[in-house]
C-alpha positions as CSV (number, residue, x, y, z in Angstrom):
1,X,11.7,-8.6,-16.8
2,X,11.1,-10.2,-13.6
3,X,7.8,-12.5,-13.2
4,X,5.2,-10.7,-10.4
5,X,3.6,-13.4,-7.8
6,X,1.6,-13.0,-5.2
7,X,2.0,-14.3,-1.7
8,X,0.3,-17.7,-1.1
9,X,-1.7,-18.0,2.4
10,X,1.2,-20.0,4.1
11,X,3.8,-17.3,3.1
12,X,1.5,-14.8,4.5
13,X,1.0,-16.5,7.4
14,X,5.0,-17.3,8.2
15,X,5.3,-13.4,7.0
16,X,2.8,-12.4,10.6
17,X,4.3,-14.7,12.7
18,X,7.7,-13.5,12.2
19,X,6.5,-9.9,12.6
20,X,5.0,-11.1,15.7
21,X,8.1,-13.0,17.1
22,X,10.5,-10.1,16.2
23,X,10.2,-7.8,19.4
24,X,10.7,-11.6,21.9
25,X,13.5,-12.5,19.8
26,X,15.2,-9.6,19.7
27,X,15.8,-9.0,23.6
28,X,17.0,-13.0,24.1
29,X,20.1,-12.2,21.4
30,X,22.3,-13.4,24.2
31,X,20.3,-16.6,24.5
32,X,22.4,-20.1,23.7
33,X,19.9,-20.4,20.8
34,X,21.1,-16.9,19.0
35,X,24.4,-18.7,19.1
36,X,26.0,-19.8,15.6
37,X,25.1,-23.5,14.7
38,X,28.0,-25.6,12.9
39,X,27.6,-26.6,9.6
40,X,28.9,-29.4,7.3
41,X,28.9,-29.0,3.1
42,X,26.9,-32.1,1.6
43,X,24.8,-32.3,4.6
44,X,22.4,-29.7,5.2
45,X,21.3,-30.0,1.7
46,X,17.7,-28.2,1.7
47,X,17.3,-28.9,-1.8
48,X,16.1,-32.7,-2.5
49,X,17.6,-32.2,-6.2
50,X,20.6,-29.7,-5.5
51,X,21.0,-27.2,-8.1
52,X,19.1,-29.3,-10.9
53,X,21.9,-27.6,-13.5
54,X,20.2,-31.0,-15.8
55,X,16.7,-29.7,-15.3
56,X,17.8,-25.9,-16.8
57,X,19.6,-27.1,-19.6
58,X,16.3,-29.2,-20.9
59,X,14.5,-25.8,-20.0
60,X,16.6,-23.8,-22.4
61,X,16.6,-26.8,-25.1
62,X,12.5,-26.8,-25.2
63,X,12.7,-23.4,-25.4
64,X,14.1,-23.0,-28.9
65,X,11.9,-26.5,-30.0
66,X,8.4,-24.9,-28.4
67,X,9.1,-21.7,-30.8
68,X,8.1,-23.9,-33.7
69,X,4.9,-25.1,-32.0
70,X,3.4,-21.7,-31.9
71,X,4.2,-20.8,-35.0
72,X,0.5,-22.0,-37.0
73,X,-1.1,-20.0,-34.6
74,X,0.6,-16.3,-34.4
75,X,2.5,-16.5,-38.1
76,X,5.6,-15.8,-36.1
77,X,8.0,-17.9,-33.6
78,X,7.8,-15.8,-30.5
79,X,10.7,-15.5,-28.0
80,X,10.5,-18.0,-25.3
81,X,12.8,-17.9,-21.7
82,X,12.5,-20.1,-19.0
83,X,12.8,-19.3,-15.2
84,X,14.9,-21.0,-12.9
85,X,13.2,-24.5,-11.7
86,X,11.7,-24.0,-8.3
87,X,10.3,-26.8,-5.4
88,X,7.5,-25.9,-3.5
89,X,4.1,-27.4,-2.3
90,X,1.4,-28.0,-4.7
91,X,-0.9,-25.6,-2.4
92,X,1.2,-22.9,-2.9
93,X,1.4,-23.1,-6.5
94,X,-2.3,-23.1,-6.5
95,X,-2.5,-20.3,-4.5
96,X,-1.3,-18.5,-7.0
97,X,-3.6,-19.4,-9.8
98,X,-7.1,-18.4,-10.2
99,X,-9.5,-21.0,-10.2
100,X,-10.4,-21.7,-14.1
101,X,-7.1,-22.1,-16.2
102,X,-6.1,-24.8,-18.8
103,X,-4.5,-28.0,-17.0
104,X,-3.2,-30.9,-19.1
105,X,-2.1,-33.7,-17.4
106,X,0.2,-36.2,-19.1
107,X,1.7,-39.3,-17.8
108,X,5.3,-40.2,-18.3
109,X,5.8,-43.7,-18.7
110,X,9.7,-44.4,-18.2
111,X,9.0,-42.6,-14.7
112,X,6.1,-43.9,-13.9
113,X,4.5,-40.2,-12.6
114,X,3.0,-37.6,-14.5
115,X,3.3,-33.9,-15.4
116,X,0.9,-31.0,-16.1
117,X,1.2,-28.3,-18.4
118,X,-0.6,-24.9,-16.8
119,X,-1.8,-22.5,-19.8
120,X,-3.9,-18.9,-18.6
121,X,-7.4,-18.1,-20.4
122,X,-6.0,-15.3,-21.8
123,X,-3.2,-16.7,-23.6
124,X,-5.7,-19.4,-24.8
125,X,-8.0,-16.7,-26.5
126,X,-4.8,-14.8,-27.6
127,X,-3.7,-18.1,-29.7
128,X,-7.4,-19.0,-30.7
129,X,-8.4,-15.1,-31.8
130,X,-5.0,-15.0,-34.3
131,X,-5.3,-18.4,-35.0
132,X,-8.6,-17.6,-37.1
133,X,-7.0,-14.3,-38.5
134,X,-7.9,-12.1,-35.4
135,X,-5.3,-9.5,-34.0
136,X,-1.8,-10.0,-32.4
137,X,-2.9,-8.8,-28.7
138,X,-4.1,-9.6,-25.2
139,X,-8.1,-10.0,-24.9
140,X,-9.6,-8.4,-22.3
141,X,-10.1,-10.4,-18.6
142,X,-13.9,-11.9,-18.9
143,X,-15.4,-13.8,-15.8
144,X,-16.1,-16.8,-18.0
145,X,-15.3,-20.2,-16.2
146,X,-15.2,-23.0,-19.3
147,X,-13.3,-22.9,-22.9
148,X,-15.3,-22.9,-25.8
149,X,-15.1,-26.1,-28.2
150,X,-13.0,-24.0,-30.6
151,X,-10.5,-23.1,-27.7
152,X,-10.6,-27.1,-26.9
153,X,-9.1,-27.9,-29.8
154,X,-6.4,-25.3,-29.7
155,X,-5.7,-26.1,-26.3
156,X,-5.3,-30.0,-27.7
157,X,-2.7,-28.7,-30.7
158,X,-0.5,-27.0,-28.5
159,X,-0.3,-29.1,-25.4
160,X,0.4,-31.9,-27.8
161,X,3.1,-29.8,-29.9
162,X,4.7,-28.8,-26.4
163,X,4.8,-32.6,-24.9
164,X,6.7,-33.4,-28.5
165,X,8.9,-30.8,-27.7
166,X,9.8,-31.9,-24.1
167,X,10.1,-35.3,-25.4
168,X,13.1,-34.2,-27.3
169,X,14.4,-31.7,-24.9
170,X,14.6,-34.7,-22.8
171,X,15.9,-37.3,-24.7
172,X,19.6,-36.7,-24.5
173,X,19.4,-36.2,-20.3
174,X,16.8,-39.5,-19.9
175,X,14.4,-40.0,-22.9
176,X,11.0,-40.2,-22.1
177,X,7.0,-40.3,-23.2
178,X,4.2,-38.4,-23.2
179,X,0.9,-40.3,-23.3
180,X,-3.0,-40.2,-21.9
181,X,-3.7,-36.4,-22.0
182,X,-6.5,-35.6,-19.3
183,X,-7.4,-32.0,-19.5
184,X,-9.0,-30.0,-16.7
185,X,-10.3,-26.3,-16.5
186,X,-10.8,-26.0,-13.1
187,X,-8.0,-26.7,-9.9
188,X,-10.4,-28.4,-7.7
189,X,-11.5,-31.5,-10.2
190,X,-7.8,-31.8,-11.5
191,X,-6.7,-34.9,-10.0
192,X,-2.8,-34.6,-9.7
193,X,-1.5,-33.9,-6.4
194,X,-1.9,-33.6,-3.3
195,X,-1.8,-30.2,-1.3
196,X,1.4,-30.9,1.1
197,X,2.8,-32.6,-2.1
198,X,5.8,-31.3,-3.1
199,X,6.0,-29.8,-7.3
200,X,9.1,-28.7,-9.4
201,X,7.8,-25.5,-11.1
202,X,9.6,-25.1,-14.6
203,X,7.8,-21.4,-15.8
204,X,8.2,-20.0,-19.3
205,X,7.6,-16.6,-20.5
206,X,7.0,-16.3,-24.3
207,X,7.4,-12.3,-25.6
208,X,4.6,-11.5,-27.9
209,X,5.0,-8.2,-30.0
210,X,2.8,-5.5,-29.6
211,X,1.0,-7.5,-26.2
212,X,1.6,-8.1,-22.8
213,X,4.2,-11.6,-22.3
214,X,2.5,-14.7,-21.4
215,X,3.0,-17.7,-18.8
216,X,3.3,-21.5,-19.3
217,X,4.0,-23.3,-16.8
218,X,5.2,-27.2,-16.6
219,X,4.8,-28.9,-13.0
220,X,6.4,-32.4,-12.2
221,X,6.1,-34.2,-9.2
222,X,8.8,-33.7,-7.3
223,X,8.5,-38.2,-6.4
224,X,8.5,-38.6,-10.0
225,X,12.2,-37.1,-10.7
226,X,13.6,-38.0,-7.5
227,X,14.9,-41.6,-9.4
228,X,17.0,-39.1,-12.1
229,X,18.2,-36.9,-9.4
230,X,21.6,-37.6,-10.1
231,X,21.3,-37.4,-13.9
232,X,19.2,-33.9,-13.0
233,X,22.4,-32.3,-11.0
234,X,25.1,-33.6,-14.3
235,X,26.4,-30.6,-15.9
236,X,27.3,-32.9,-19.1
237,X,24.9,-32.9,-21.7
238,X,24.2,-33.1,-25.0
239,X,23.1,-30.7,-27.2
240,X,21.4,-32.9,-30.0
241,X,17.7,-32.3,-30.2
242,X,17.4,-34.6,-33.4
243,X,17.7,-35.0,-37.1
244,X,16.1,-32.2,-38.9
245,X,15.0,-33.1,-42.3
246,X,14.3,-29.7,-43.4
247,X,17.9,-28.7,-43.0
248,X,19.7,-31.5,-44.6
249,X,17.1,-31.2,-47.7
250,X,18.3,-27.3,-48.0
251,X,22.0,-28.3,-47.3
252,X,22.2,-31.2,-50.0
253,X,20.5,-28.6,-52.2
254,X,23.0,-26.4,-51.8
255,X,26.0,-29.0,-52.5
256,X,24.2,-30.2,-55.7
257,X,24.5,-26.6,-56.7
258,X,28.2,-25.9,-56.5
259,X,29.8,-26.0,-60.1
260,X,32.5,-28.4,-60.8
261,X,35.1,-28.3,-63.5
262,X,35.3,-31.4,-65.8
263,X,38.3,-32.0,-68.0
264,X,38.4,-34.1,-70.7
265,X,42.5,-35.8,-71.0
266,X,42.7,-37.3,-73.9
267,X,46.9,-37.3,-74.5
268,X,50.2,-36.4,-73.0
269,X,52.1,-35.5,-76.3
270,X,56.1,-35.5,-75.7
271,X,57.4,-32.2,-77.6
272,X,61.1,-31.4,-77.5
273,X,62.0,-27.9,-76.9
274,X,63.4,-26.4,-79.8
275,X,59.8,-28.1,-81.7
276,X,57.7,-25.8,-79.4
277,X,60.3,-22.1,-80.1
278,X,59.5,-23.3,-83.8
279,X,55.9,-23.3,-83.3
280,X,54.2,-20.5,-85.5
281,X,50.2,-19.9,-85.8
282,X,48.8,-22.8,-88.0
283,X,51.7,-25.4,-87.4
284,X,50.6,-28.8,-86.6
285,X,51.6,-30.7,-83.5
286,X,51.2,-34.7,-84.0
287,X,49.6,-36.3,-81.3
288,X,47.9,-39.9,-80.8
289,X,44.9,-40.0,-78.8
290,X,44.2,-42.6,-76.0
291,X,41.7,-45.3,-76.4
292,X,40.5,-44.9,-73.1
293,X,40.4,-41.2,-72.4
294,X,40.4,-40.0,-68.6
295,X,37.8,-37.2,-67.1
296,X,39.1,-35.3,-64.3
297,X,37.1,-33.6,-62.3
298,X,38.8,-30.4,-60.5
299,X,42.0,-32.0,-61.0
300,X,41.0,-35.9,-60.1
301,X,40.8,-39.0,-62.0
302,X,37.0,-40.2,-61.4
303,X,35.9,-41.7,-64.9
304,X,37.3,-43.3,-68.4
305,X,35.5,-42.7,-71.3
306,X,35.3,-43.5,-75.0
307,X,35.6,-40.3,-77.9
308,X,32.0,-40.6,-79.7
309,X,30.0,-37.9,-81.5
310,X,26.5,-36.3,-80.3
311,X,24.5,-34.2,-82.6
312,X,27.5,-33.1,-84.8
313,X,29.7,-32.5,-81.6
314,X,32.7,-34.4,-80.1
315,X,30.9,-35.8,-77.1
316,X,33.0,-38.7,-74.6
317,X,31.0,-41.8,-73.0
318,X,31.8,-42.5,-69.6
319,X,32.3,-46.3,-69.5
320,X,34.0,-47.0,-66.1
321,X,33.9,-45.5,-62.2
322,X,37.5,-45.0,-60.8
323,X,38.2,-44.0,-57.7
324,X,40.4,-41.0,-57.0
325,X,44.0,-41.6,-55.7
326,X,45.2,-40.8,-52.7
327,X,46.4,-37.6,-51.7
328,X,50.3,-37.3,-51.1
329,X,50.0,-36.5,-47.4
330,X,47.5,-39.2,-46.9
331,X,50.2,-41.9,-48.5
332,X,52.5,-40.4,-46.1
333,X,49.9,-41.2,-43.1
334,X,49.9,-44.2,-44.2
């Protein structure tokens, strides 16, 4: 579903002069200026970080680690897509807000700039309202212009959740830190840019069931990445977001569970052939048991034991470790 915006002042304004200037430019199309202008690939690059293919792919990788961070608060992990990054002027992108919103600002140490992470009132009192057992669905718009202490708090949770999960969305493309969260509510006190300054938008849509989607949005400085842009335009990453202890608990779990054989060899008895088309039920064969008896375990030689007795039954006593021998193909190898 495509995001609606609305046109900022400046993009209104080039909108009416072009409108203007349509009727004079279109009698001089025979003017040396109308004329075709050469061009040269690499040069005329009008974006400062080119197609930032680095940038998308920690999009999409804090999109499946965020879904965990909303979990405590709607009992579900919601769908989460990102938008394509986008560069444009901090004005515009406030144009485009209303004045009282969430704004967390964060500063990234290894860059030495900062980033803010945009959250709408509505989403806020969404998260709060389940949170503390309410319904799964958008509040109504109320002209309030400050979050309550309870909505403080959540506001804290999440931001800090979501900086945990950029941290690791960004470690394999250039790890960084998130520390000294500053939070504002309204656009005109939050001390992060200014107006002509240029931003890289990264917007995120999370799905909720049974309500409208909500908007996140996570703004950098466009100064602050401009020292990764060449790691930001590498279409080689890595798609390791970390160990995850929960899994290998469940996966060793799972391996402790899968049943074995065990064989007990106790003797090789040597039996000509015309002994065993003698054999009848209740013959005896003679045979002379090992001291050291091997256990095999689905065919391979791991232990030696010793023939006891446990409880009335024949039990074995493992009294040495032996490492299996080599498969046949592997002697070949070697």
């Amino acid at each position: 579903m495509a995001k609606a915006t609305k046109l900022s002042s400046f993009e209104v304004a080039a909108l009416v002069d072009g409108l203007k200037n349509l009727d004079d430019d279109a009698g001089d199309s025979n003017d040396a200026s109308s004329k075709a202008k050469p061009y040269k690939f690499g040069v005329d690059n009008v974006s400062a970080l080119g197609d930032y293919y680095g940038l998308r792919m920690v999009n999409e990788r804090f999109c499946r680690l965020a879904r965990s961070v909303f979990l405590p608060f709607l009992r579900m992990q919601p769908r989460i897509s990102s938008f394509p990054p986008e560069i444009k002027a901090y004005d515009h992108y406030t144009d485009e807000l209303d004045n009282f919103s969430s704004l967390t600002i964060s500063r990234i140490d290894e860059l030495r700039g900062t980033q803010m992470v945009v959250l709408q009132p509505s989403f806020v009192s969404l998260l709060t309202n389940v949170y503390y057992g309410g319904e799964l669905k958008t509040p109504p718009k109320t002209g309030r212009s400050e979050f309550t202490a309870t909505e403080l708090r959540v506001i804290e949770l999440v931001v800090g959740g979501l900086n945990r999960a950029l941290e690791m969305a960004w470690r394999d493309l250039y790890p960084i830190h998130l520390t000294g969260s500053a939070h504002e509510e309204n656009l005109q006190f939050a001390s992060f840019l200014d107006g002509q300054d240029q931003v890289v938008k990264c917007s995120f849509i999370i799905q909720l069931p049974g309500g409208d989607p909500a908007d996140v949005d996570i703004l950098y400085p466009l100064q602050t990445l401009k020292p990764i842009a060449s790691q930001l335009r590498s279409r080689t990453q890595s798609d390791m977001v970390g160990e995850d202890l929960s899994w290998r608990a469940r996966l060793e779990k799972a391996v402790m569970n899968v049943p074995l054989t065990i064989t007990a060899h106790l003797d090789e008895p040597e039996v000509q052939l015309r002994e065993i088309t003698d054999l009848t039920p209740g013959k005896v064969v003679p045979v002379n048991l090992k001291p050291a008896p091997r256990l095999l375990i689905e065919g391979e030689h791991f232990f030696n034991g010793e023939i006891g007795e446990v409880a009335g039954k024949a039990a074995i006593s493992i009294t040495e470790c032996v490492a299996p021998a080599p498969q046949e193909s592997e002697r070949k190898t070697a």
